[in-house]
C-alpha positions in Angstrom: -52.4 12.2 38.3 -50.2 9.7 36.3 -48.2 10.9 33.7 -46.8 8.3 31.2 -43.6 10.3 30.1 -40.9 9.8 28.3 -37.4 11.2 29.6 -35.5 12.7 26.8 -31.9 13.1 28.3 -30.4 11.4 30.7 -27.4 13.3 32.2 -27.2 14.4 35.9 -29.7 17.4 35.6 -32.1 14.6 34.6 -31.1 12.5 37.5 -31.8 15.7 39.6 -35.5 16.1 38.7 -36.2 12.0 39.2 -37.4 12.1 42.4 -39.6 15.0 42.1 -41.2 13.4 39.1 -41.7 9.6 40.4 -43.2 11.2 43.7 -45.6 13.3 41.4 -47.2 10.5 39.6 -44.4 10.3 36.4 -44.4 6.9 34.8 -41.6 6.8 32.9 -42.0 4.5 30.5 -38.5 5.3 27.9 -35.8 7.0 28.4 -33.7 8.4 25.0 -30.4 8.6 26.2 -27.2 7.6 23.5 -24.7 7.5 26.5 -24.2 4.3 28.0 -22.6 5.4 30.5 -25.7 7.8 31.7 -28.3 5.5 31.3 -26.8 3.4 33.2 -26.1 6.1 36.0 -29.9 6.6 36.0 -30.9 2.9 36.2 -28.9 3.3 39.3 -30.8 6.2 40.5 -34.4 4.4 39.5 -33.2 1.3 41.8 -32.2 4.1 44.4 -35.9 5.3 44.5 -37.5 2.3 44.3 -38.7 2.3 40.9 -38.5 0.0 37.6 -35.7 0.9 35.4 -37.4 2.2 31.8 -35.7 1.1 28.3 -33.7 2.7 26.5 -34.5 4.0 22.9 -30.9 6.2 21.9 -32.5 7.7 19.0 -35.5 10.1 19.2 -37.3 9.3 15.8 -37.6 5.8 16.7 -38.6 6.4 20.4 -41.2 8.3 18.7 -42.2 6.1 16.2 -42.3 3.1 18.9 -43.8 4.8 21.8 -45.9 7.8 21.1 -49.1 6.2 21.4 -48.6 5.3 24.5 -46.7 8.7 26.0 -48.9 11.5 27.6 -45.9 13.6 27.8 -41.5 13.6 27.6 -39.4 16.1 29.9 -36.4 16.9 28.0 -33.1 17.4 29.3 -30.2 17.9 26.9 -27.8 20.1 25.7 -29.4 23.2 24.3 -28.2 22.9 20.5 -30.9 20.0 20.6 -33.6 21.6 22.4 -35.7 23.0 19.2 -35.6 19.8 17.0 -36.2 17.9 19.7 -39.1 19.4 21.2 -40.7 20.3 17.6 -40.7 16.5 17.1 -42.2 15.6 20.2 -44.9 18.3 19.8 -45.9 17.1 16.5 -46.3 14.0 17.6 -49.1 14.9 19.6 -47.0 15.1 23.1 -47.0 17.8 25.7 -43.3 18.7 26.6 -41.6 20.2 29.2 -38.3 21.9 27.9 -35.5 22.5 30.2 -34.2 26.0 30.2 -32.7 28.2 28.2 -35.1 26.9 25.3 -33.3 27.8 22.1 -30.3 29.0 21.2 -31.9 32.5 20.0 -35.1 34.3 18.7 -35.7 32.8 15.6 -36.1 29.4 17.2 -38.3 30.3 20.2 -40.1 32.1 17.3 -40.2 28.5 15.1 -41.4 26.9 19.0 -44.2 28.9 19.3 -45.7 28.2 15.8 -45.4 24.5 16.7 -47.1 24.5 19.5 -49.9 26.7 18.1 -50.4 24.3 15.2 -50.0 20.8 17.8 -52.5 22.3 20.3 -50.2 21.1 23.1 -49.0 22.3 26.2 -45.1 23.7 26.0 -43.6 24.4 29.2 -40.4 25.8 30.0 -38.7 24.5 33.3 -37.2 27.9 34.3 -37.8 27.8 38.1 -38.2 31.5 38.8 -41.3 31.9 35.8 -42.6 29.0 38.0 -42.1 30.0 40.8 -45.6 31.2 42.6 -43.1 34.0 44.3 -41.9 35.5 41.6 -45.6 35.1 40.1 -46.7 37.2 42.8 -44.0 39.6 42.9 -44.5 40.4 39.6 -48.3 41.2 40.0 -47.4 43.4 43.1 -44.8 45.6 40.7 -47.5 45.7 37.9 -50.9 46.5 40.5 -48.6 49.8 41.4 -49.5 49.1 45.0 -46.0 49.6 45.4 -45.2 52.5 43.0 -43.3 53.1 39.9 -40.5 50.9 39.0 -37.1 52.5 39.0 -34.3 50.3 38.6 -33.9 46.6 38.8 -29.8 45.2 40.1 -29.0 41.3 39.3 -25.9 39.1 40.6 -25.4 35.6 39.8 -21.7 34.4 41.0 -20.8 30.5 40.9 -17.7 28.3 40.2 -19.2 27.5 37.1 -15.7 27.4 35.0 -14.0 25.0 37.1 -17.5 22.3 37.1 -18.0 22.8 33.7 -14.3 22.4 32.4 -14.2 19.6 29.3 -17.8 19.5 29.0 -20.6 20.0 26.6 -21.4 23.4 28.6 -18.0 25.0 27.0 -18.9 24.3 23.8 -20.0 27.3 22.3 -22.0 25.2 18.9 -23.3 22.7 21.4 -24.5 25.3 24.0 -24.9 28.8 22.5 -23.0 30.5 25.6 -21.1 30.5 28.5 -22.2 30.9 31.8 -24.5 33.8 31.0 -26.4 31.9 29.0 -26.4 28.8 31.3 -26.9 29.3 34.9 -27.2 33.0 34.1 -30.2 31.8 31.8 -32.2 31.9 35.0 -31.2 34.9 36.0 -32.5 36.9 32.5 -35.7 34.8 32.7 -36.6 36.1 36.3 -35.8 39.6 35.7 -37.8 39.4 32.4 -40.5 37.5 34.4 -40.8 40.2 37.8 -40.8 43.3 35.2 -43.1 41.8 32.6 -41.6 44.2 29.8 -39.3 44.1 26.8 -36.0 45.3 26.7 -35.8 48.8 24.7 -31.9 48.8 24.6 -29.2 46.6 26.3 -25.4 47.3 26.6 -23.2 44.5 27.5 -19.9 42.9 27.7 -18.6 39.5 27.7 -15.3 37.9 29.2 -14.3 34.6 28.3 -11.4 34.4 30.7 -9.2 32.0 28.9 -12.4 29.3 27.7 -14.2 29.6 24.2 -17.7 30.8 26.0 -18.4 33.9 28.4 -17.4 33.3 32.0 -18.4 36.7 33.2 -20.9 39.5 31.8 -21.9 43.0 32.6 -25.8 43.9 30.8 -27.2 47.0 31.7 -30.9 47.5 30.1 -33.4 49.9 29.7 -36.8 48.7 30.0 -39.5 49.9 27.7 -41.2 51.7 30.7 -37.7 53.9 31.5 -36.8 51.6 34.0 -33.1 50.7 34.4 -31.5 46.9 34.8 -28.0 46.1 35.5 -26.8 42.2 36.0 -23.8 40.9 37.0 -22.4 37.5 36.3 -19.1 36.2 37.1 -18.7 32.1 36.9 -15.2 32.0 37.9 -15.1 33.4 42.1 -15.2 31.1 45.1 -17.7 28.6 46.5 -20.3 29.2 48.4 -22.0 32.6 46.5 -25.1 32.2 44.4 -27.4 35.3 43.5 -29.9 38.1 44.6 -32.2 40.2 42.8 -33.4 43.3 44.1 -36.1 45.3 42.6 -36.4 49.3 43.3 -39.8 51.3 43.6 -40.6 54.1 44.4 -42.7 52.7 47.2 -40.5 49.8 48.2 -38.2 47.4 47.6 -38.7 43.6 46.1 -35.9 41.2 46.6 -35.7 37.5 45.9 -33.5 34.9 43.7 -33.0 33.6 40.7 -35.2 30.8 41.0 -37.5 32.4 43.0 -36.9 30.1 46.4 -37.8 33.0 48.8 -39.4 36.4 48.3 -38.5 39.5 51.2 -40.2 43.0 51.2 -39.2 46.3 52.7 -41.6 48.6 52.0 -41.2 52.8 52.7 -40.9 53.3 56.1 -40.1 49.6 57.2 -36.6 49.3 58.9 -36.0 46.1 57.6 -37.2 43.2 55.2 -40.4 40.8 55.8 -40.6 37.7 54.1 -44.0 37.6 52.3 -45.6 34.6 53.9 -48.6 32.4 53.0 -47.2 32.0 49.0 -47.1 28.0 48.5 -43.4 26.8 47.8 -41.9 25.7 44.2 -40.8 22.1 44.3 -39.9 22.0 40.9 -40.2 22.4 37.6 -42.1 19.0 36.7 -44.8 19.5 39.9 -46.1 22.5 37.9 -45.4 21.2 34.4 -48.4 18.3 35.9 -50.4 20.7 37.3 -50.5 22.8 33.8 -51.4 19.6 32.2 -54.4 18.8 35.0 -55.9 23.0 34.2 -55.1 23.6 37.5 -53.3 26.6 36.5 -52.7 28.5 33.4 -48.9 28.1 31.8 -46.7 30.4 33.9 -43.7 29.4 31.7 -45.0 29.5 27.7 -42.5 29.7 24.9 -43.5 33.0 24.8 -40.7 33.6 27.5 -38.5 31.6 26.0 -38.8 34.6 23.5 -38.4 37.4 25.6 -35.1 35.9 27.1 -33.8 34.5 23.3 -34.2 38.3 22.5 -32.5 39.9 25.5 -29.5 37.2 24.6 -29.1 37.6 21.2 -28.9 41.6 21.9 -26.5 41.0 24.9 -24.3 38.8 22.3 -24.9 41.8 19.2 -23.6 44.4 22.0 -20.7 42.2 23.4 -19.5 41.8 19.9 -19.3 45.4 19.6 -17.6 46.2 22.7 -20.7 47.3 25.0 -22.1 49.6 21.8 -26.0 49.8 22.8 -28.3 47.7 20.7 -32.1 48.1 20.1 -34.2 45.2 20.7 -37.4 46.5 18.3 
C-alpha cells in the first residue's frame, strides 16, 4: 500500500525510520525541515536508498497549504515542544499522522490531541515501539487474562550514555524538550510499563538528578498502580556504554520480562527453572510498518493518543513529586 507522506522533521531520528518507510510503500513527497544542513543530510540518505530526493517546504503552514491535497499522511519527527501544534495542524487538515514519542509535553496537551482527532476523524498514532510492539501487546493480555495470576510488582531499568550524546543539543533544553533523559529515552520506558499493566497510576514518588545539566540525567519513580500493584524504575543517562534496559513483571504465577521497546519477550512461569522465549509472536520492524497497517484496518490503533495520556500523566506527577523532594503525589 502507497502512502503519499509528508516528512515533518528531518534530523537523524528521521534519517533512522527512512528505510523502513521507503521499503513499506512511503512516497514521500515533502519534507519540512528549516535546517539546511539536515535536509541536505537526508537528500544524502534518499540517494543512499535509491530513491528521489523530495522538496523542501521549511515552514509547516505553507507545506500545508501547498500540499495537503495531495498527502495521505506526514510522520513527524521533531523536538517535542513542537509536537502538539504541529500535529493539530496536520490533523485538521484532513491528514493522518504518526507522532514520534513522547507526544506532548504534559496532560493538558495529550488532552487538547485527543479532541482533535475526535473532531478530524483521522487516525493518530504514536511511534512508541513497545505500545507497538505485538510482544508487549501480548504480554499485556496474558497479565490481564490472569492465566498467570495476580500482578504484584513491576521493576524498570533504562541506563545509556545519554548526557555525553546529547551534550549542546536540543535534547538539554528543558523549553524545547520538557525533560531530561526520563522524559526522552526513558519516554519509552513509562509508556511500556503503562502499556504491559494497562492501569493508571494511583500515586507516584520520584526523584530527579540533573547532574550538572539543566534537565534530569537520572530518576528514581516508584508507583502504585490502581490495582495495589507496586512499580519501581530506574534511570540513570550518565554510566558506561554498552547497557540499555529490562523490564520484569512479577505474578503470582510467573514472571514476564522483556524491554523497553518490546524487541523480545521471555517467560518463567512457577515451577520453570529458567526463562522461555514466547515464540510464534511476529516481530516489530518499526514504528511506520504499523502506523501503514493501522491506516489499511489491518489492525486496530495499538498506540492512540489515549496513551500519550496515560504517560503525560505519570510525567507530570513524576515532575510534581521531584519538585517536592520525592513527596507522593496523587494522579486522580
Amino acid at each position: 500500500m502507497t502512502t503519499r507522506t509528508a516528512l515533518i522533521g528531518a534530523g537523524n531520528m528521521a534519517r533512522h525510520h527512512l528505510p523502513l518507510m521507503i521499503e513499506t510503500g512511503a512516497d514521500i513527497r515533502v519534507i519540512c525541515e528549516p535546517s539546511a544542513d539536515n535536509y541536505k543530510m537526508t537528500l544524502g540518505k534518499f540517494a543512499e536508498l535509491g530513491a528521489p530526493g523530495p522538496p523542501n517546504e521549511p515552514v509547516l503552514d505553507d507545506l500545508i497549504k501547498k500540499y495537503a491535497d495531495e498527502l495521505d499522511a506526514v510522520f513527524i519527527v521533531t523536538p517535542h515542544n513542537l509536537h502538539h501544534d504541529q500535529a493539530k495542524s496536520c490533523l485538521e487538515a484532513g491528514l493522518d499522522v504518526l507522532l514520534e514519542k513522547p507526544m506532548v509535553m504534559n496532560a493538558a496537551e495529550a488532552v487538547s490531541l485527543m479532541d482533535c482527532r475526535d473532531r478530524a476523524g483521522k487516525h493518530l498514532v504514536v511511534a512508541f515501539q513497545g505500545g507497538l510492539s505485538p510482544q508487549i501487546q501480548h504480554a499485556a493480555r496474558l497479565i490481564a487474562s490472569g492465566e498467570l495470576g495476580e500482578l504484584r510488582t513491576v521493576t524498570g531499568m533504562i541506563w545509556q550514555g545519554w548526557k555525553r550524546s546529547t551534550r549542546g543539543k536540543w535534547r538539554q533544553m528543558p523549553h524545547v524538550a520538557g525533560g531530561g533523559f526520563l522524559f526522552d529515552s526513558g519516554a519509552h520506558m513509562l509508556n511500556t510499563v503503562c502499556a504491559l499493566v494497562g492501569e493508571e497510576f494511583e500515586s507516584v514518588a520520584a526523584w530527579l538528578d540533573n547532574r550538572g545539566t539543566p534537565v534530569d540525567i537520572d530518576g528514581v519513580v516508584m508507583g502504585r498502580l490502581k490495582s495495589g500493584a507496586l512499580v519501581t524504575i530506574n534511570g540513570c543517562g550518565d554510566c558506561i556504554t554498552g547497557l540499555h534496559s529490562e523490564i520484569y513483571v512479577n505474578l503470582t504465577g510467573g514472571v514476564i520480562r522483556t524491554g523497553i521497546y518490546g524487541e523480545r519477550l521471555l517467560l518463567r512461569r512457577e515451577g520453570e527453572a529458567a526463562y522461555s522465549e514466547v515464540a510464534g509472536l511476529p516481530k516489530m520492524r518499526g514504528a511506520w510498518e504499523q502506523f501503514t497497517r493501522v491506516r489499511a484496518g489491518e489492525i486496530e490503533n495499538p498506540s492512540p493518543p489515549e496513551v500519550g495520556l496515560r504517560m503525560a500523566r505519570l510525567w507530570d506527577a513524576i515532575v510534581e513529586s521531584a519538585s517536592k523532594d520525592g513527596k507522593p503525589v496523587r494522579t486522580d
